[in-house]
N, C-alpha and C positions, 0 to 999 in steps of 0.2 A: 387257729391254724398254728401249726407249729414252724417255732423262728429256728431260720437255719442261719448261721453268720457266714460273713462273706469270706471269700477264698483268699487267705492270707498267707502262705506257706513263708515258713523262716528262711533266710538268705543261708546258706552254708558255706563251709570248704568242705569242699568233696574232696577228702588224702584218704578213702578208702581200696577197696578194691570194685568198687563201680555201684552206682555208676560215676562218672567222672563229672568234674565242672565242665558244662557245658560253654563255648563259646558266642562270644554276643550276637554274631553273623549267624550263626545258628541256632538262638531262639528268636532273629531275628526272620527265619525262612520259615520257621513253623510258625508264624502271624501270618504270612503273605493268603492270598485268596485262595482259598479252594475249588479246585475244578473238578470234574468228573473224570472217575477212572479210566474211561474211553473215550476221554477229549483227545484231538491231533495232539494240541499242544502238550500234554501229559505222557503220550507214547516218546514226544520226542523226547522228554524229560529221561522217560527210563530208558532210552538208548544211550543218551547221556550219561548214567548216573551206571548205567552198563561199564562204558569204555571208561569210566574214571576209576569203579571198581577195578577193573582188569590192570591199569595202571597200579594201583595200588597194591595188588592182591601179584602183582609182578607176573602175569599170564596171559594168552591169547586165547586163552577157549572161553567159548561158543556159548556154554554153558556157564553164563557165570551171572550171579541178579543177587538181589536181597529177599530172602524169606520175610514173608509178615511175620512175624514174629521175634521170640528173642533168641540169644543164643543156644538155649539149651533145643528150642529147635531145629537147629542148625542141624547141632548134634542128630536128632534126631533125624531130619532128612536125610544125612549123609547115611546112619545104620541104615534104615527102611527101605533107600532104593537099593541100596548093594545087597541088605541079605536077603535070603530065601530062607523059609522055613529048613533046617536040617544044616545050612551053612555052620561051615565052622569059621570063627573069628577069635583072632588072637587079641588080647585087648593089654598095654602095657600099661600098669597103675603104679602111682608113684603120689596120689593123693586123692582127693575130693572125687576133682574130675574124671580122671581115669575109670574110676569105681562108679562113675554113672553111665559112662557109655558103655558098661559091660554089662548093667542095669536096662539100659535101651537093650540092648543086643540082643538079650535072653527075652525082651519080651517081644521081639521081631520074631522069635523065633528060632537064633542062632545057637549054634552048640561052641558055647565061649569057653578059651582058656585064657584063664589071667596069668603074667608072673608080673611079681609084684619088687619094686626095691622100698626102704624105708622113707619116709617120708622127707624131702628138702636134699633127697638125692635123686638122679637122674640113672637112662640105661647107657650100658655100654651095647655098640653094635653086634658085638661076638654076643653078648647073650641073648639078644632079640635073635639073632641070626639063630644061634642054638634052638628055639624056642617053633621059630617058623621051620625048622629042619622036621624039627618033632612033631608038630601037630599038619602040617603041608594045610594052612588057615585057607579060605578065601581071599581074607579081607586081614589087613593089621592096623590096629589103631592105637593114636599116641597123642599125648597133649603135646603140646610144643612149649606152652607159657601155663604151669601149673598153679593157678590162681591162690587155691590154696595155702602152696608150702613158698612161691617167691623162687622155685626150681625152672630154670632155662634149660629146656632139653636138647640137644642139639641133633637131629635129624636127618642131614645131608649124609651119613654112611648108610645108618638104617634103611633110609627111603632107597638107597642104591640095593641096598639085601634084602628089600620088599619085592622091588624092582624084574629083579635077577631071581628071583623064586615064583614069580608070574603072579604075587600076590596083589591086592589093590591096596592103597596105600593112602587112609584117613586120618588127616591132622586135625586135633584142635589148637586154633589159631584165634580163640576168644581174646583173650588178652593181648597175643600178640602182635596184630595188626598196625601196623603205625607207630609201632613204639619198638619193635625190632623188625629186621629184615624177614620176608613172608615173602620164599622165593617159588610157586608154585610151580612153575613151567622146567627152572633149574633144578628141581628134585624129582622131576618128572609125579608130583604127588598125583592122588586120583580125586579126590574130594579133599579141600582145605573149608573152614566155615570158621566164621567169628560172630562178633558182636557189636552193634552200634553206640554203646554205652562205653566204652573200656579207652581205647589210646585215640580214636574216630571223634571224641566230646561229643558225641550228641545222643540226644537219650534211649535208653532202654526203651525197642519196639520193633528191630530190624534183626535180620540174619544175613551178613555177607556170603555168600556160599562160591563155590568154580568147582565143575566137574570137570574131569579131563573128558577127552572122545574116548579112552578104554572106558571110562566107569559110565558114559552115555552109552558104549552101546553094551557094557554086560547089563545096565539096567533094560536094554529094549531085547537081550538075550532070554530075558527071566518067566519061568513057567507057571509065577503066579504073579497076581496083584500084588503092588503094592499096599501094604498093611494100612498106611494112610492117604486115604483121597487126595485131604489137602495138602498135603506135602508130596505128591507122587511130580519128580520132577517131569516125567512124559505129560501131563498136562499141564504144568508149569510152563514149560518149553512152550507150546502154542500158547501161552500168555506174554510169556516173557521175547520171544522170537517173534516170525514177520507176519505172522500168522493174525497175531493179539485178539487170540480169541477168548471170552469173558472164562474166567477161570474162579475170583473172586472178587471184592471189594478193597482194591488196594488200600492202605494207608495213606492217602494222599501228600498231607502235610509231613508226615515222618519220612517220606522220599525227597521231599524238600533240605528237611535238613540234616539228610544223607547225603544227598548232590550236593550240596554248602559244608559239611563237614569233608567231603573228599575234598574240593577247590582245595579250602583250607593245605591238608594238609601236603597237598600239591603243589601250591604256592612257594610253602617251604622249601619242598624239596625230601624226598624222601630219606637221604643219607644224612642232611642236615638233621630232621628229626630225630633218628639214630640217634645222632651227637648230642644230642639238646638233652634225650634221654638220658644216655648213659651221665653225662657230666653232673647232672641232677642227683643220677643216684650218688655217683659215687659222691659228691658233697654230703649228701645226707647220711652217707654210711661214715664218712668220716667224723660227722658232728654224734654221730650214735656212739661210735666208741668213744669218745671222750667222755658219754654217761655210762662206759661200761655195758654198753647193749650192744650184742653181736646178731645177727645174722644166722635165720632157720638153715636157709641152703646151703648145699657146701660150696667152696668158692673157688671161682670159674665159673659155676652154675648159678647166678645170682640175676635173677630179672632186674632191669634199669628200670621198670615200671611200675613194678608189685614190690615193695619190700617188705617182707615176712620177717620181721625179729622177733630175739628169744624175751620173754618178759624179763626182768631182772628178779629176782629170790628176795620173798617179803616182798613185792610191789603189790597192790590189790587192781588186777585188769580193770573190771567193771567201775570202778573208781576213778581210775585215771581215764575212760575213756568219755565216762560221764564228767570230768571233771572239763576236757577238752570240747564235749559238744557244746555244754551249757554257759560253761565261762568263754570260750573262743569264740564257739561257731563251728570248730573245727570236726569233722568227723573222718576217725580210721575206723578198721575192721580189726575183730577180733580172729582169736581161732575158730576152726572147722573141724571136725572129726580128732585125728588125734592129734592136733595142735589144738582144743578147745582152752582156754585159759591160759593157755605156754608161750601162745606170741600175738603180737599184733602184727597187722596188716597195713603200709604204711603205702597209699596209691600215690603217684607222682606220673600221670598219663594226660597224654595227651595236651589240651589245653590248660589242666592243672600243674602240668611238670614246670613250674617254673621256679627260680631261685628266689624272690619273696616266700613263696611257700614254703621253701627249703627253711628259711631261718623262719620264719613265722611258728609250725610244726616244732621245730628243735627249741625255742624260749618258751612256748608253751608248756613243751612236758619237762623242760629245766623245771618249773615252775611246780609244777604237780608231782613227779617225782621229789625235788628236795621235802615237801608238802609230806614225803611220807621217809625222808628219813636218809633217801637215799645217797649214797657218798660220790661227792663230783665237784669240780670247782667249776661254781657258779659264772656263767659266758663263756665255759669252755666249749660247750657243741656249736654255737654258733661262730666264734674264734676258730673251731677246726675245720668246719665249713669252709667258711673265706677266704682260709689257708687253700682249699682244696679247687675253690677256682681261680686261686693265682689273685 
């Protein structure tokens, strides 16, 4: 018989872009027993795991649960119940993710228009607004936390001129959940969705979702099915609602520690988080210039969670990133489409965002960089760091 060896996975840092270092409370909930998906006990769980969502996702609709699944199905819930065959959807791309949801769109069946700005910049409202005048969409969709490029989009005028043009208004909120403000009910958005992997620490298998009451009832408006079963939120809803009629096989254990990764970051405090964030980043952005590495996004527009910088000229990516997995532990992300080889991806979310990691990350690549030559005085990113929390 053939010998299989036993399951030893190597300890990491997760500084990518997801999934994130999980918290110990949270591989601590996904051991706890498993019940059946229509035990009492389990219903209350997801009422629970409801209203801490809503907390978090900063909203009171009705409609708000986790998708089995991952983000990208999020994504894709949100397209599939809003379009109909023949809709038009405005879709804003500014990277990776933008350019997938117009990828969903078109195969719901929508008649998409893209406008697109360069990559590690964001839109202005006047030109969404332009854009929505001209094609009069359904639907307008926009990433919020462009995982990609490390671009913070900001939303609150947009979602007002989504708003005001009777359009429906779909955020991606993957990365941004927990790690910046995700004000759903204050942007009046219609569909927000994330991921359970990213600022949440706990691992890839969940899709946070909230629909507003507009985007529930144009989905109960609609003259055809929706394109997928299992994601139609009309039978979600009597799953997810009072109803809890058998819909699928939840994930049992991964709503554990979904329900223990909210707590968590509820504990803190939602504003605190913010703060924990941003001061992370900016320590880390300070310790980067001091090796002369800047910053994909342009600035203003710079994610506290995701930091996207530019490679330095002559550095060899796959070198330095292999040289951090193998000698550290450590793991970042490289580029995506057209950032492939031009910057790394530097995650600092969630349960990882913490300032060990911050100097841990910065003597690492002091280390690996000088290794190839590069010009920097040796303790200076982590000296600017230190500087940078006082």
């Amino acid at each position: 018989m053939e010998h299989f060896p036993p399951l030893d996975p190597p300890i990491r840092k997760l500084l990518g872009p997801g999934p994130s270092e999980i918290h110990p409370r949270v591989l601590t909930a996904l051991a706890r027993p498993t019940v059946g998906h229509l035990d009492p006990w389990y219903l209350q769980l997801m009422d629970q795991t409801q209203r801490a969502l809503r907390s978090v996702m900063q909203t009171q609709n009705r409609m708000t649960f986790a998708v089995s699944a991952t983000g990208s199905a999020g994504m894709e819930a949100a397209v599939v119940n809003l379009i109909e065959p023949g809709d038009r959807m405005l879709v804003c791309v500014n990277g990776v993710f933008g350019a997938r949801m117009c990828d969903v769109a078109e195969r719901a069946g929508a008649a998409v228009t893209r406008i697109d700005r360069p990559w590690g910049e964001t839109f202005a409202p006047e030109e969404v607004a332009a854009a929505i005048d001209r094609v009069r969409p359904k639907a307008v969709g926009i990433v919020q936390a462009e995982t990609s490029t490390g671009a913070h989009q900001p939303v609150d005028e947009i979602a007002r001129i989504a708003r005001d043009a009777g359009c429906l208004l779909v955020i991606d909120a993957v990365t941004a959940l927990g790690g910046v403000p995700v004000e759903t009910d204050r942007w009046q958005a219609d569909v927000v969705y994330s991921g359970s992997q990213k600022c949440l620490s706990c691992p890839p298998g969940l899709a946070p979702i909230s629909f507003s009451e507009r985007a529930v009832e144009a989905v109960q408006r609609r003259k055809t099915k929706v394109a997928s079963w299992y994601l139609d939120i009309s039978l979600l809803a009597n799953y997810w609602g009072s109803d809890r009629a058998y819909h699928h096989t939840a994930p049992i254990n991964m709503t554990y520690a979904l329900y223990e990764a909210l707590r968590i970051v509820l504990e803190e405090g939602l504003e605190n988080a913010f703060r924990r964030h941003l001061r992370n980043h900016r320590a880390l952005g300070a310790g980067l210039e001091a090796l002369g590495i800047r910053f994909a996004a342009e600035e203003g527009r710079r994610l506290p969670m995701l930091n996207a910088v530019v490679i330095p000229d002559g550095i060899d990516d796959l070198q330095v990133r292999k040289g951090l997995l193998e000698r550290y532990g450590i793991e970042i992300g490289g580029g995506l489409g057209a950032f492939k080889g031009r910057v790394w991806r530097i995650g600092l979310m969630g349960y990882g965002s913490q300032k060990a990691n911050v100097y841990l990350v910065l003597a690492a690549l002091e280390e690996l960089l000088a290794e190839q030559n590069c010009a920097f005085s040796r303790g200076s990113s982590v000296a600017a760091a230190a500087a940078a929390y006082g």
